[in-house]
DRENDO-1510 file (C-alpha; in Angstrom, 1 decimal, always signed):
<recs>
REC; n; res; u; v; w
REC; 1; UNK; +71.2; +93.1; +80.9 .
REC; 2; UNK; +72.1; +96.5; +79.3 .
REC; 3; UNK; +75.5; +97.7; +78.0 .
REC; 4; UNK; +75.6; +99.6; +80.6 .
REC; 5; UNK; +74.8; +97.7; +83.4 .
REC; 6; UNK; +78.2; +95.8; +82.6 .
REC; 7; UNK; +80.2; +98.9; +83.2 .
REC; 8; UNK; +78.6; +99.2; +86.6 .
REC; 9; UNK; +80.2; +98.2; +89.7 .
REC; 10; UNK; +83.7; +97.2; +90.4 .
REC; 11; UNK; +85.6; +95.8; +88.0 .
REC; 12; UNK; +86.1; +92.2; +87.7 .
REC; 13; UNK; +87.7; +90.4; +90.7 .
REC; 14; UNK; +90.6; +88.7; +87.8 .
REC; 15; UNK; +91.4; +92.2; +85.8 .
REC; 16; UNK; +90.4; +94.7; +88.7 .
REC; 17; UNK; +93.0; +97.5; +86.6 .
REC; 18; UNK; +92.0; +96.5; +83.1 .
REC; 19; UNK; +92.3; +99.5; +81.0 .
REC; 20; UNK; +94.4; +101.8; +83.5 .
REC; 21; UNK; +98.2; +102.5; +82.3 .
REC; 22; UNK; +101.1; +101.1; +83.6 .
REC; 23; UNK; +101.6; +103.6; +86.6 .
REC; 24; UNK; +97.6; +103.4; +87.8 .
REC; 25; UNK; +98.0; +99.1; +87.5 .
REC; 26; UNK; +101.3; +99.3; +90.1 .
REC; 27; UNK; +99.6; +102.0; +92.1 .
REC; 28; UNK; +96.9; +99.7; +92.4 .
REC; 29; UNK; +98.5; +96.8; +93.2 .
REC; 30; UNK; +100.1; +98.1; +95.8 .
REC; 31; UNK; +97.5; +99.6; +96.9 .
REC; 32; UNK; +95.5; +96.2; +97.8 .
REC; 33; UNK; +98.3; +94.1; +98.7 .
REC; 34; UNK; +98.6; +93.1; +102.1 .
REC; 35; UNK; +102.1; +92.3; +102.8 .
REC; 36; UNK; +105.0; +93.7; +101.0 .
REC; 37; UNK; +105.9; +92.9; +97.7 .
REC; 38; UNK; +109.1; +92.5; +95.5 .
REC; 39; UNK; +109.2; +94.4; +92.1 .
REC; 40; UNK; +108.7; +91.0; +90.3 .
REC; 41; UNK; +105.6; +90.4; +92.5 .
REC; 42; UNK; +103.8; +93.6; +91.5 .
REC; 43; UNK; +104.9; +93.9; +88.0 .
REC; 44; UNK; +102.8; +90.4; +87.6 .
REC; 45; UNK; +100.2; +91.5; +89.4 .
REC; 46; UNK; +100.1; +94.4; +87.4 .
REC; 47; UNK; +100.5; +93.1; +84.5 .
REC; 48; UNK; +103.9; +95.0; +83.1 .
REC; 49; UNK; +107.9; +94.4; +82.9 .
REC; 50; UNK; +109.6; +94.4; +86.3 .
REC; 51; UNK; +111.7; +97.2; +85.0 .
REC; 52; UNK; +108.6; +98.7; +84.8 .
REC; 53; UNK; +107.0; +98.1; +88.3 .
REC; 54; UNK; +110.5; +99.2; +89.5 .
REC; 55; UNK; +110.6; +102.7; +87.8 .
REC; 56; UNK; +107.0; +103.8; +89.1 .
REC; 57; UNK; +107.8; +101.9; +92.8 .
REC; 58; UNK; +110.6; +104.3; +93.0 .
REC; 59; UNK; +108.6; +107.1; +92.2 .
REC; 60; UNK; +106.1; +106.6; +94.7 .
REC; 61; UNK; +108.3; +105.8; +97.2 .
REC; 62; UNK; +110.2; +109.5; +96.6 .
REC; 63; UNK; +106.5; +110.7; +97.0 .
REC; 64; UNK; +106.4; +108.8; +100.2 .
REC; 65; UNK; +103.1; +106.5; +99.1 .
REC; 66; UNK; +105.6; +103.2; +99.1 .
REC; 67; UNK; +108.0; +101.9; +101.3 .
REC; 68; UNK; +111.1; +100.5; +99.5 .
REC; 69; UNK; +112.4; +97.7; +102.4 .
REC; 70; UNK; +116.2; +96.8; +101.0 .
REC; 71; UNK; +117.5; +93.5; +100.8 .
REC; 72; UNK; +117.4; +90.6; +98.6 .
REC; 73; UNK; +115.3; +90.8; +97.0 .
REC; 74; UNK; +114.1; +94.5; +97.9 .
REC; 75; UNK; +110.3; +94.5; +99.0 .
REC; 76; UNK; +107.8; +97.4; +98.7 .
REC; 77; UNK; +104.8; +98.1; +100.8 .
REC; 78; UNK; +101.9; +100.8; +101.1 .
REC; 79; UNK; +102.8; +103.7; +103.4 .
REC; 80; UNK; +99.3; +103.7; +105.1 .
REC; 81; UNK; +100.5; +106.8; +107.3 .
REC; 82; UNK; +101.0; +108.3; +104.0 .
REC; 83; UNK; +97.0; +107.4; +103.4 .
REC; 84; UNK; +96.1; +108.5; +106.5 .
REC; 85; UNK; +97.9; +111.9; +106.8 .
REC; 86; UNK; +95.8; +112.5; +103.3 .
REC; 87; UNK; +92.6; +111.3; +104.6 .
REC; 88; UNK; +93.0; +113.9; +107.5 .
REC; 89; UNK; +94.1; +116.8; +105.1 .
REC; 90; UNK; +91.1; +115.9; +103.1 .
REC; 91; UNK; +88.7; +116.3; +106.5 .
REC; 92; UNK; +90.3; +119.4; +107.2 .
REC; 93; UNK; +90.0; +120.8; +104.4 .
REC; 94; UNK; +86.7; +119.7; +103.1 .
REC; 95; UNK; +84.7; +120.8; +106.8 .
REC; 96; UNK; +84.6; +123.2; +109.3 .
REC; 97; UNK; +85.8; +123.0; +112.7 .
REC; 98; UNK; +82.5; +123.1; +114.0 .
REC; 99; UNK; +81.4; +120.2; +111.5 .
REC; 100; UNK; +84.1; +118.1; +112.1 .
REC; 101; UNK; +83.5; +118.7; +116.2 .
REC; 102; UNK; +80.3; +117.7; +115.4 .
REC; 103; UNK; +81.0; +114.4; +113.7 .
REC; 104; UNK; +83.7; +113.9; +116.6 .
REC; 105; UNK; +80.7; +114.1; +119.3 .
REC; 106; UNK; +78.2; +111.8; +117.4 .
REC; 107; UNK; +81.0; +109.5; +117.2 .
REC; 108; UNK; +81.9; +109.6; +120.5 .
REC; 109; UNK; +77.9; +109.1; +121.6 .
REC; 110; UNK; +78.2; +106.0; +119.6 .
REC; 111; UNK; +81.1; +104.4; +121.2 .
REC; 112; UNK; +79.9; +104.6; +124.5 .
REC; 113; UNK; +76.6; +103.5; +123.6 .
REC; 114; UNK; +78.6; +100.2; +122.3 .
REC; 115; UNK; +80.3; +100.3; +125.6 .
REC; 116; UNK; +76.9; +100.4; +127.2 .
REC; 117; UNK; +75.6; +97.6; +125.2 .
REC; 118; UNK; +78.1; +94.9; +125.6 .
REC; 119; UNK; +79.6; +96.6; +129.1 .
REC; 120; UNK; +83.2; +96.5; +128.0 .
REC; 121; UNK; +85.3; +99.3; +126.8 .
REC; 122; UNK; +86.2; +98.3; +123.5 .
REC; 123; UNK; +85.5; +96.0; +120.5 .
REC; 124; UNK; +88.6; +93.5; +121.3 .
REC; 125; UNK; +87.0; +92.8; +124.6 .
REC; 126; UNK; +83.9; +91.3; +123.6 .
REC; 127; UNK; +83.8; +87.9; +123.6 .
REC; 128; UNK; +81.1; +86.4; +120.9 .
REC; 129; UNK; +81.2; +82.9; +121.9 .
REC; 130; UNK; +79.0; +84.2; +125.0 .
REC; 131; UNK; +76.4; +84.9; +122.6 .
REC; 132; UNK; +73.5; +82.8; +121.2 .
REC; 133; UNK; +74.2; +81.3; +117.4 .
REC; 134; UNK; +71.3; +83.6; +116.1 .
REC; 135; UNK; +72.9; +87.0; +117.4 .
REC; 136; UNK; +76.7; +86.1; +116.1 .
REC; 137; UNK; +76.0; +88.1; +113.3 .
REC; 138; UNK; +74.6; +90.6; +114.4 .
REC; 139; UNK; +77.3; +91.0; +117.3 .
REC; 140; UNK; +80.3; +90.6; +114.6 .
REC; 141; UNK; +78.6; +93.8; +112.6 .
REC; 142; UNK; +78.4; +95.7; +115.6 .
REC; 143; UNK; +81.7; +94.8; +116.8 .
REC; 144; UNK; +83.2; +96.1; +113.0 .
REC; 145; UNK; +81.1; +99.0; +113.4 .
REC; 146; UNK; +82.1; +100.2; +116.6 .
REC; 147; UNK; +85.9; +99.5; +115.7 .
REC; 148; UNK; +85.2; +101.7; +112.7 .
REC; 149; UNK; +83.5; +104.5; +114.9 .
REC; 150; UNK; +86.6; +104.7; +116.9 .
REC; 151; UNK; +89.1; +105.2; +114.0 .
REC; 152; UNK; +86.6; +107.4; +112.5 .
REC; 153; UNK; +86.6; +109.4; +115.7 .
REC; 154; UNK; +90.6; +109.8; +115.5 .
REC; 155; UNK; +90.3; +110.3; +112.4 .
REC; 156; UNK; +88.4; +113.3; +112.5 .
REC; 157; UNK; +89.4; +114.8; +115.8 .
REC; 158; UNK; +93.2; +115.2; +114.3 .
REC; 159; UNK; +91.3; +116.8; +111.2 .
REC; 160; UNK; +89.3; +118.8; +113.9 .
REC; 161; UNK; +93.0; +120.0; +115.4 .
REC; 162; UNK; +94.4; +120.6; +112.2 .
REC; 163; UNK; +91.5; +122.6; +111.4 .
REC; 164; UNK; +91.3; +124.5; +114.4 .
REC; 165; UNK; +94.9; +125.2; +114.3 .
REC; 166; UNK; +94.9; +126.1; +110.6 .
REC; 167; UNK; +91.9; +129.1; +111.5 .
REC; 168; UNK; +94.2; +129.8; +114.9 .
REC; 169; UNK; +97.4; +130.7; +112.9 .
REC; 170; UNK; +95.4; +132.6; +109.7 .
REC; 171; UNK; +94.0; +134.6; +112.5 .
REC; 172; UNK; +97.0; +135.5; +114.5 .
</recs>
């Protein structure tokens, strides 16, 4: 194995912000935690001081990417409607409306084509225990896929009417 191969690929599962500063480790760390977190919590998983992990928390929550939850102790979480509202700005920007349209029809084509398949009208509906042991697999991927189709599809339809709204107004 090359050098290089070794700086391929994610970083290791133990040190996955070796080599970032302190504000990228606690931007990470929140980032991948699942449940909220005190300051003492991240700043370990981050490898810093808690005065530290407090000072940048703060600062992302005035940027609205954390939630600061008071009480003892106070408790920080990732504002995923933060995430989102970027992920649609970043659609909106980055494609047409006709291209985003697009994407919202080929999505939708492969929703109901799921729907079609397993005869139900959404992922949460399926039950894989009716299936034989060989398919499981195959079901579970389909089920995650479909699930993803259908955020996907929000997803770009509210880029689509941001878009389309955006053209409306420069227009007008």
């Amino acid at each position: 194995m090359t050098d290089n191969a070794s700086h391929d690929g994610p970083p290791p599962f133990d040190t996955p912000f070796e080599g970032e500063d302190t504000k990228q480790r606690i931007y990470g760390a929140v980032l991948h935690a699942r449940d909220s977190m005190t300051a003492a919590e991240i700043a370990e998983r981050a490898d810093c001081s808690e005065e530290a992990a407090r000072t940048h928390l703060s600062f992302y929550t005035d940027l609205g990417i954390v939630i600061q939850h008071d009480g003892r102790p106070v408790r920080y979480e990732r504002n995923d409607d933060y995430f989102e509202w970027r992920r649609v700005n970043e659609l909106a920007k980055s494609h047409t409306v006709e291209e985003l349209q697009t994407r919202v029809s080929e999505l939708t084509e492969k929703i109901e084509t799921y729907r079609t398949t397993y005869g139900v009208d959404s992922p949460a509906e399926v039950d894989v225990l009716e299936f034989d042991a060989e398919q499981v697999n195959e079901v579970y991927v389909d089920l995650g896929d479909w699930a993803t189709a259908i955020e996907e599809r929000r997803l770009h339809e509210r880029a689509r009417r941001k878009a389309a709204s955006a053209a409306a107004s420069s227009l007008g």
